[in-house]
DOKOLTOR-217765 format. One record per residue (C-alpha): x, y, z; chain; residue in one letter. Coordinates in nm, 4 decimals, always signed. Example, Ala and Ser with C-alpha at 12.3 -4.5 7.8 and 13.67 -1.06 7.14 Angstrom:
REM residues 2
[site [+1.2300, -0.4500, +0.7800], 'A', 'a'];
[site [+1.3670, -0.1060, +0.7140], 'A', 's'];
***
This chain:
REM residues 277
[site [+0.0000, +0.0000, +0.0000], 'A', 'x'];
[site [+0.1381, +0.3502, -0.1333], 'A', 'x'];
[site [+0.2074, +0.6034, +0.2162], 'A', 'x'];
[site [+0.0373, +0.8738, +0.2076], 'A', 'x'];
[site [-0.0023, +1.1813, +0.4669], 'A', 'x'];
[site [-0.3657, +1.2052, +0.3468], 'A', 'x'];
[site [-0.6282, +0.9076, +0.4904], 'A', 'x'];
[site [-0.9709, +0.8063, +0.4065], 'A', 'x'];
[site [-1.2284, +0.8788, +0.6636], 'A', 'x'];
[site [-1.1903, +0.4615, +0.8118], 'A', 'x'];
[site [-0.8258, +0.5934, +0.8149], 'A', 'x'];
[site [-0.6900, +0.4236, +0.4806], 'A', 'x'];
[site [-0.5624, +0.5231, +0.1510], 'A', 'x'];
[site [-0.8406, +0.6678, -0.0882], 'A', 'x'];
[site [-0.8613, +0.4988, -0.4060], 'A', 'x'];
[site [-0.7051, +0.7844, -0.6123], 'A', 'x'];
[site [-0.3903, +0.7620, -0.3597], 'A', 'x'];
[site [-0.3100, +0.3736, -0.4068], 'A', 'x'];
[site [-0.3520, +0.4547, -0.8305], 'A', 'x'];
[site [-0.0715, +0.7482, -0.7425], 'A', 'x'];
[site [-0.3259, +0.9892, -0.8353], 'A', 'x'];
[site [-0.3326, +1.3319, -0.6408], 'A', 'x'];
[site [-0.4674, +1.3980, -0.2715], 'A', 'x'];
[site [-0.6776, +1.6440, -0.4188], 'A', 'x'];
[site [-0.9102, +1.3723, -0.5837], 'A', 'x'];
[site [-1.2154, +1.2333, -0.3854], 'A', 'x'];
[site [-1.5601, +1.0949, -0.4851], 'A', 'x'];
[site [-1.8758, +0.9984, -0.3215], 'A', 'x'];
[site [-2.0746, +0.6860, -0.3687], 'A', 'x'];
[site [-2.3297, +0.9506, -0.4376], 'A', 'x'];
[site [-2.1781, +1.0890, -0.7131], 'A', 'x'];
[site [-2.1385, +0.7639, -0.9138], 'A', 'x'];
[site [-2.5169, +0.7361, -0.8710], 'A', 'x'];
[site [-2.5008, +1.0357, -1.0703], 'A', 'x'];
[site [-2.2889, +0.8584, -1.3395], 'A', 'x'];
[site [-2.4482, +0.6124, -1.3612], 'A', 'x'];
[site [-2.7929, +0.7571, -1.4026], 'A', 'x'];
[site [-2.6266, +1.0105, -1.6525], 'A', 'x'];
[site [-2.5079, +0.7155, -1.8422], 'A', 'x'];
[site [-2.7683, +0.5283, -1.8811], 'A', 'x'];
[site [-2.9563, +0.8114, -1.9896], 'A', 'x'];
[site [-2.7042, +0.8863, -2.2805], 'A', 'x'];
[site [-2.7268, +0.4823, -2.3746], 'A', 'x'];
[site [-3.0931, +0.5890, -2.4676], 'A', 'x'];
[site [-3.2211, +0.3623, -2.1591], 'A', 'x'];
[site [-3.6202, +0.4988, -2.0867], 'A', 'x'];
[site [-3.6244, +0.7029, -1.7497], 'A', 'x'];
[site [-3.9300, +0.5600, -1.5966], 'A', 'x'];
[site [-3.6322, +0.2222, -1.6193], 'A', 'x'];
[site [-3.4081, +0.4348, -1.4612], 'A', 'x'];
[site [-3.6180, +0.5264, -1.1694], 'A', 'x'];
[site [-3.6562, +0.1360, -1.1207], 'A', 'x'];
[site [-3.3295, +0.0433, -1.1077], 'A', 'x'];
[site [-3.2482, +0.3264, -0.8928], 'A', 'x'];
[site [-3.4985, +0.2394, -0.6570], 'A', 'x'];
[site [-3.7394, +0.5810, -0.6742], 'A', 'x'];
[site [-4.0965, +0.6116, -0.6768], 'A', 'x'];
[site [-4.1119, +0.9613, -0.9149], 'A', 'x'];
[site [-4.0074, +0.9781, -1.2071], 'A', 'x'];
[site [-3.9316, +1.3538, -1.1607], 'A', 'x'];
[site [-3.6808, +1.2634, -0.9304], 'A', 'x'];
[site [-3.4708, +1.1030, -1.1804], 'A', 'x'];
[site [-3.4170, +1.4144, -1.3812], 'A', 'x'];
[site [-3.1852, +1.5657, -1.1061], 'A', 'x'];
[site [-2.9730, +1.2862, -1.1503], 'A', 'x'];
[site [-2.9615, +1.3053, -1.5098], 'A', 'x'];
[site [-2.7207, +1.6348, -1.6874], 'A', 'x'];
[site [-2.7847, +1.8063, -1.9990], 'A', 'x'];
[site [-2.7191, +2.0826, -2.1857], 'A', 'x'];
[site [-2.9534, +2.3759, -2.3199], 'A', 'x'];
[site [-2.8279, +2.2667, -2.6612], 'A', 'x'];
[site [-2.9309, +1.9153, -2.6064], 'A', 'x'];
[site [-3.2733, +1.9312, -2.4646], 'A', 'x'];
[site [-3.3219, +2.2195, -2.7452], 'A', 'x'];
[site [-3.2282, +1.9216, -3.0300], 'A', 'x'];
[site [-3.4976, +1.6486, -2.7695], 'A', 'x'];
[site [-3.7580, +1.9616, -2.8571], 'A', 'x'];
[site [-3.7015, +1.9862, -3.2237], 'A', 'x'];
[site [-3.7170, +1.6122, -3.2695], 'A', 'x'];
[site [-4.0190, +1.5823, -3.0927], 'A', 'x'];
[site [-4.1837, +1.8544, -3.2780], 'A', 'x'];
[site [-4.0566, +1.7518, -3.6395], 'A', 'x'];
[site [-4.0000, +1.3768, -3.5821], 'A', 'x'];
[site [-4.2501, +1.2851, -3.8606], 'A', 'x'];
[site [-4.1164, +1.4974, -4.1086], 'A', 'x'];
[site [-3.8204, +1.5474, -4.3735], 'A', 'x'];
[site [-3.5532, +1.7950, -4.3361], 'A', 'x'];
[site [-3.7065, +1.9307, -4.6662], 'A', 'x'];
[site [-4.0437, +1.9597, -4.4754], 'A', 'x'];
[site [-3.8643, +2.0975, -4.1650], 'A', 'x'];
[site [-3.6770, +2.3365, -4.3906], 'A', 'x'];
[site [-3.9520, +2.4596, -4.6330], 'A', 'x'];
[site [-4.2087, +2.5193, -4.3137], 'A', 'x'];
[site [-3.9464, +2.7084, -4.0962], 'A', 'x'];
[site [-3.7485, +2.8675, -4.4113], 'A', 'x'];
[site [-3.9018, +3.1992, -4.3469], 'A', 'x'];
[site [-3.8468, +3.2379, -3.9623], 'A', 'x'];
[site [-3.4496, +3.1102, -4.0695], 'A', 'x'];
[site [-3.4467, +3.3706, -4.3163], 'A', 'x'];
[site [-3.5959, +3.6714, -4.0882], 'A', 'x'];
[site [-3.3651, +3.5493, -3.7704], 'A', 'x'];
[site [-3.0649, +3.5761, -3.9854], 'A', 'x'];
[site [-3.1807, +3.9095, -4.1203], 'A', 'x'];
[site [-3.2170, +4.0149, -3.7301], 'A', 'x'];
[site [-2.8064, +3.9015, -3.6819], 'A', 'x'];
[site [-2.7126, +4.0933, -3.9199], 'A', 'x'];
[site [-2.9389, +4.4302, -3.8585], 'A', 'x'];
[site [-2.8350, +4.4316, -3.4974], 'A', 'x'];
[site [-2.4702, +4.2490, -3.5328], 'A', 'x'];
[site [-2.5794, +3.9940, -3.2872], 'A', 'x'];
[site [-2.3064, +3.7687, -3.1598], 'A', 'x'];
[site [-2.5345, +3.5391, -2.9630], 'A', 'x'];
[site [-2.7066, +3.2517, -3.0872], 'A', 'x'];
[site [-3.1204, +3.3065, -3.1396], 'A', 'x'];
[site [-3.3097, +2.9812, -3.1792], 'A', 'x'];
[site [-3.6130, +2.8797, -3.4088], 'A', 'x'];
[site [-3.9499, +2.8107, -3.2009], 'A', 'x'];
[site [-4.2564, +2.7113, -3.3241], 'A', 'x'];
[site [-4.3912, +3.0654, -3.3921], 'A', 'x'];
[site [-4.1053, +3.2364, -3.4283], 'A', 'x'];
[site [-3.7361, +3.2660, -3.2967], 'A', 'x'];
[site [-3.6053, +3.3507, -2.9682], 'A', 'x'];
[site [-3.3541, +3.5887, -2.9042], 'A', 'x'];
[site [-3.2449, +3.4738, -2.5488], 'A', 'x'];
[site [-2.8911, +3.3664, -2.5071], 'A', 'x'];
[site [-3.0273, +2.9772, -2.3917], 'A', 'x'];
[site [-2.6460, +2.8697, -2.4020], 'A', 'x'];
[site [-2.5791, +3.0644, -2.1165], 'A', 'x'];
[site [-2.9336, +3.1018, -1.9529], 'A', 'x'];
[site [-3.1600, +2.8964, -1.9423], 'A', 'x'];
[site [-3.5578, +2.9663, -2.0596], 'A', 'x'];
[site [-3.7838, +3.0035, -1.7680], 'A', 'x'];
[site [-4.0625, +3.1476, -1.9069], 'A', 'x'];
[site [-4.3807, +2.9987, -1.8403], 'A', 'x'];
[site [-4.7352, +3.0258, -1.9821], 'A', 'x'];
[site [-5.0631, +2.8645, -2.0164], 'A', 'x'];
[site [-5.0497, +2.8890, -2.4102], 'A', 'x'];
[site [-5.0097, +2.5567, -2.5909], 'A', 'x'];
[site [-4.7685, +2.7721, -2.8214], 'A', 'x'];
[site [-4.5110, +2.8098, -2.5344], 'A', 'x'];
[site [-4.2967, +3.1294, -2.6672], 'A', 'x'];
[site [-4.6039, +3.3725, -2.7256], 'A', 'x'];
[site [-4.5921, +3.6635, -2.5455], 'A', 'x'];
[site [-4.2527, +3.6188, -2.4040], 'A', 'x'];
[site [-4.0415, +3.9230, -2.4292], 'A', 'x'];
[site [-3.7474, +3.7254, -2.5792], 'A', 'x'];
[site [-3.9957, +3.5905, -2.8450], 'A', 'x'];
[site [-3.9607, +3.7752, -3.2216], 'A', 'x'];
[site [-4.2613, +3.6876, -3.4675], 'A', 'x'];
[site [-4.2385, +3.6656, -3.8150], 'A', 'x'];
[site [-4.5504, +3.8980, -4.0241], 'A', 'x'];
[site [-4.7518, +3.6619, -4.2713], 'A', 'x'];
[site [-4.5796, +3.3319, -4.1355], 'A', 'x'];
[site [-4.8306, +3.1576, -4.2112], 'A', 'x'];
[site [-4.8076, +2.8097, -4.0290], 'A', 'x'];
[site [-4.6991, +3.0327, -3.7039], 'A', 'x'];
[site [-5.0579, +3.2240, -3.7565], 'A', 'x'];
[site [-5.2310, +2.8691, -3.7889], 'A', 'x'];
[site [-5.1132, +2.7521, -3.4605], 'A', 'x'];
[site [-5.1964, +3.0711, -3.2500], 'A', 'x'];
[site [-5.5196, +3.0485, -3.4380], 'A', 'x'];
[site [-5.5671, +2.6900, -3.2621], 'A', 'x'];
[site [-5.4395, +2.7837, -2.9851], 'A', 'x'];
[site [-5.6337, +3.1015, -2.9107], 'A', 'x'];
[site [-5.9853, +2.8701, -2.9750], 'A', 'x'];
[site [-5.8032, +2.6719, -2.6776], 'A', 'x'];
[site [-5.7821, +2.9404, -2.4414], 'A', 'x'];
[site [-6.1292, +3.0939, -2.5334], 'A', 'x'];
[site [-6.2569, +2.7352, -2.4271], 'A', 'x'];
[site [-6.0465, +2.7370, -2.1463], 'A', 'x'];
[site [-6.2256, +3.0734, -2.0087], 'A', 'x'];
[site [-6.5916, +2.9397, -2.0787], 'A', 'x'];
[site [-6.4803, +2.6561, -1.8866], 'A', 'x'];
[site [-6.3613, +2.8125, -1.5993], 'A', 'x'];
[site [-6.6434, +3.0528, -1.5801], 'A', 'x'];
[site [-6.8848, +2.7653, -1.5144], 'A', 'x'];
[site [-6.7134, +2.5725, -1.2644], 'A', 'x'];
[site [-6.9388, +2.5436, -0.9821], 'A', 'x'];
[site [-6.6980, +2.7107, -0.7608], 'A', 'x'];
[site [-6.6116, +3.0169, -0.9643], 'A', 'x'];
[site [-6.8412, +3.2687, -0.7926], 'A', 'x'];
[site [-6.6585, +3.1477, -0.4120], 'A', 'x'];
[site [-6.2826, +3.0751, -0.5303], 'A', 'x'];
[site [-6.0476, +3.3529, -0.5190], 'A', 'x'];
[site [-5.8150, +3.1779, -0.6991], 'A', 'x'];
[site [-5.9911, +3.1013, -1.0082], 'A', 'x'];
[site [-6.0875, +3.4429, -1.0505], 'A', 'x'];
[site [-5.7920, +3.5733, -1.0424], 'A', 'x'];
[site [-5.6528, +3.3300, -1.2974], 'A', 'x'];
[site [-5.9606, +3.4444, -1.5091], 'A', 'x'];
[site [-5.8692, +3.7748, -1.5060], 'A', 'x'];
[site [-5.5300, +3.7275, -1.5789], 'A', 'x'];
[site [-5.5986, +3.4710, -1.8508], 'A', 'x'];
[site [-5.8558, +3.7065, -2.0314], 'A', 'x'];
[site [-5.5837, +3.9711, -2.0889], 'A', 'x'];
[site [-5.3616, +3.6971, -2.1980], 'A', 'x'];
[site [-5.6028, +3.5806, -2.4090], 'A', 'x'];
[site [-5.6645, +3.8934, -2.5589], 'A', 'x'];
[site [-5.2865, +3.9985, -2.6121], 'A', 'x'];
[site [-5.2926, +3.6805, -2.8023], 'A', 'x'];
[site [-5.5532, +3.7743, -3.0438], 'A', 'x'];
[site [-5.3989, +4.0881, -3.0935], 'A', 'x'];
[site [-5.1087, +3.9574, -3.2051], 'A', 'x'];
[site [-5.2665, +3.7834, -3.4503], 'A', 'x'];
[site [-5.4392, +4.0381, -3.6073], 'A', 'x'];
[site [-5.1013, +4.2228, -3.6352], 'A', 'x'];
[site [-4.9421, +3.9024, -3.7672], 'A', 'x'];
[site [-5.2165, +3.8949, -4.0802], 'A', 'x'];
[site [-5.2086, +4.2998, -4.1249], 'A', 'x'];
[site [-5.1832, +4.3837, -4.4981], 'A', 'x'];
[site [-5.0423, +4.6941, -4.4280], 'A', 'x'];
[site [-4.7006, +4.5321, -4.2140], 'A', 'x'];
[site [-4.4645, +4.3947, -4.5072], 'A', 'x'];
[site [-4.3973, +4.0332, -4.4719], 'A', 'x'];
[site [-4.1156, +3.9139, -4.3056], 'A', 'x'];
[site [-4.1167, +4.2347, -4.0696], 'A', 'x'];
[site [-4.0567, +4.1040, -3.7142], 'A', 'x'];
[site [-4.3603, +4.1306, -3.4369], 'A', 'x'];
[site [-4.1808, +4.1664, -3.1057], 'A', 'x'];
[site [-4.4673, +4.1938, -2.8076], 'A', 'x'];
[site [-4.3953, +4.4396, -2.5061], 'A', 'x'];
[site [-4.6557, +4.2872, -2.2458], 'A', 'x'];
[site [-4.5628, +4.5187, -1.9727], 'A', 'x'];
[site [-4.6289, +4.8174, -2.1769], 'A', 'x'];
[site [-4.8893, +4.6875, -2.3974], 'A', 'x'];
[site [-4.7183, +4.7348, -2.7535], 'A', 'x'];
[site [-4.6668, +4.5548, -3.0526], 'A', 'x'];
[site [-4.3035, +4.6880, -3.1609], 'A', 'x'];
[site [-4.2670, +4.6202, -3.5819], 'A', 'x'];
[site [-3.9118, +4.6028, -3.7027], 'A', 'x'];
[site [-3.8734, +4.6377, -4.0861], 'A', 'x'];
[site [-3.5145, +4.4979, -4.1260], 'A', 'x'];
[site [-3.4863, +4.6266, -4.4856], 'A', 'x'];
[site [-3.5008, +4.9897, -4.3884], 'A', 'x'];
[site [-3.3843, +4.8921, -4.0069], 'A', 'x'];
[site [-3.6784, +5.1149, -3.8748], 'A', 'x'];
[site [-3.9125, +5.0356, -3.6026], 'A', 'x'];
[site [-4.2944, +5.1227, -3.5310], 'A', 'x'];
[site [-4.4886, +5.1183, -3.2490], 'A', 'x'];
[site [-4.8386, +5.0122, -3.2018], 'A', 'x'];
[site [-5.0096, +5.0582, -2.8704], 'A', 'x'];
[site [-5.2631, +4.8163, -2.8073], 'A', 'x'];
[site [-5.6426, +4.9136, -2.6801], 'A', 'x'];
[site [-5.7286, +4.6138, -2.4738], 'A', 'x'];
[site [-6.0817, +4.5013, -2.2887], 'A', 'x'];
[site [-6.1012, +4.5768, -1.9311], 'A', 'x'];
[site [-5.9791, +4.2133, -1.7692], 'A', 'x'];
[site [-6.1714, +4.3239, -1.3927], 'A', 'x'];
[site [-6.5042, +4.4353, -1.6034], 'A', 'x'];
[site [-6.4744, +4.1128, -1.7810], 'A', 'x'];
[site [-6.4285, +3.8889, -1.4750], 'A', 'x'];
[site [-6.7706, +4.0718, -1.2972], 'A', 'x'];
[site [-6.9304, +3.9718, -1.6594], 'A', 'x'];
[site [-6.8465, +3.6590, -1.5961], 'A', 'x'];
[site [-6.9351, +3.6082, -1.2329], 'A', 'x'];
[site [-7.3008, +3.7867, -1.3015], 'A', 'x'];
[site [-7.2810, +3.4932, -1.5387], 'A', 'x'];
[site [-7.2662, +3.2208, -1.3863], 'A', 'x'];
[site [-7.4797, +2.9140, -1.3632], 'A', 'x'];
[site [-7.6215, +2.9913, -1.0603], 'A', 'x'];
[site [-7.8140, +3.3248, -1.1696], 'A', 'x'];
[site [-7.9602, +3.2463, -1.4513], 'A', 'x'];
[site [-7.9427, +3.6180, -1.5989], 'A', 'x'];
[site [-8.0429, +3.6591, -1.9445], 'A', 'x'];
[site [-7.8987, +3.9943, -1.9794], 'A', 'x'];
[site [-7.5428, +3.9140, -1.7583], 'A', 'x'];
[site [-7.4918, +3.5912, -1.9630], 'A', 'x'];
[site [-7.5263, +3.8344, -2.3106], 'A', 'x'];
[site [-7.2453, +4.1124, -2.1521], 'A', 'x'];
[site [-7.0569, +3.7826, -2.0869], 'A', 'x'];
[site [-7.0722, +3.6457, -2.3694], 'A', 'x'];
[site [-6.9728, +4.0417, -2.5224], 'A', 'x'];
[site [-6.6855, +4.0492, -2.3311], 'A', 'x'];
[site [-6.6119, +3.6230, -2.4660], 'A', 'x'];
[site [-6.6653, +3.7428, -2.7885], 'A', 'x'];
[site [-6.4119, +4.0139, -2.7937], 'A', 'x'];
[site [-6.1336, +3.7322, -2.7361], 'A', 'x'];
***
């Protein structure tokens, strides 16, 4: 056994030492969990297998054990997303948001890398910060200050079409839930959701406008309420401020219409308010 000055904690020579390796190395048993979790992981083994050879109940639990990188979950996404479809497809449907997000490089002389989403690009730095924006929206980037839109991409327009039907069902639904009128907490999610909902629709409508040239980018200042409109070509930038519905006066439409009151004339303002989403 090699001497050493520096023990183990039973008071022998750490594995590192008797390989002639440096004091300064130590591992945990922990840490190889961590290995091999990671490993199997990168073998292409299922998680939920994972979790039952590492003796968990959750799932979820697994995923702390398991490292990646933003650029690898980002490639997970765009399989997942495109798995069904050729890189011609994948090319020709997001061609135009390619196009516009190198046109956006080169206006601004952006050295960090901006990433393709599914209505858009993002402009967030996800190499060295990670996205945590979250939102009810089935298309996850909408309305996400990092989130650049393309005018007249037409697929993008599709799928915030869909998605804006979702949330308007969503609303109706929430509005007759037998315990709207008495929870707090659903009516504030109502009101917050409307004004989403709404901000959503107006970006569509900007999105389809004749009068923006295609390819302009649609970048959405929630906090502020406007739609800012980049025209690369001329590098020149317009404003539009947005006129949205009153989210409280819409919530006290909907509570007047609830189930319970049977209003004829509160369930028609309701529906006003429904309609302007």
């Amino acid at each position: 056994m090699i001497k050493t000055s520096k023990k183990g904690k039973n008071g022998y020579a750490t594995i590192f030492e008797r390989h002639s390796f440096s004091t300064g190395f130590a591992i945990t048993p922990h840490q190889f969990r961590h290995w091999q979790n990671n490993y199997l992981a990168n073998k292409g083994l299922p998680h939920l297998l994972i979790t039952m050879l590492s003796g968990r109940k959750n799932p979820e639990q697994t995923l702390t054990y398991i490292h990646t990188t933003d650029a690898q979950n980002a490639s997970v996404i765009s399989d997942i997303l495109y798995e069904k479809e050729t890189e011609e497809e994948v090319q020709d449907k997001v061609g135009k948001r390619l196009q516009s997000k190198a046109q956006y490089d080169d206006a601004t002389d952006n050295l960090s890398p901006t990433f393709v989403s599914e209505v858009g690009f993002c402009t967030q730095n996800l190499t060295l910060i990670p996205c945590t924006y979250m939102t009810e929206f089935e298309t996850q980037c909408t309305l996400c200050s990092s989130s650049c839109h393309i005018a007249h991409d037409k697929d993008a327009i599709e799928l915030l079409n869909k998605d804006l039907t979702i949330q308007k069902h969503n609303l109706k639904q929430v509005q007759e839930a037998i315990n709207f009128a008495t929870s707090e907490g659903m009516q504030q999610w109502y009101e917050t959701h409307y004004q989403n909902t709404c901000m959503l629709k107006s970006l569509i409508e900007v999105l389809s406008d004749d009068s923006i040239k295609e390819g302009a980018i649609v970048r959405f200042l929630t906090r502020s309420n406007v739609m800012r409109i980049t025209d690369l070509e001329t590098k020149t930038v317009t404003e539009h401020k947005l006129s949205l519905p009153d989210a409280k006066e819409a919530l006290q439409a909907a509570l007047a219409a609830t189930p319970q009151t049977n209003n004829n004339s509160a369930k028609d303002n309701f529906l006003g308010f429904l309609g302007s989403v």
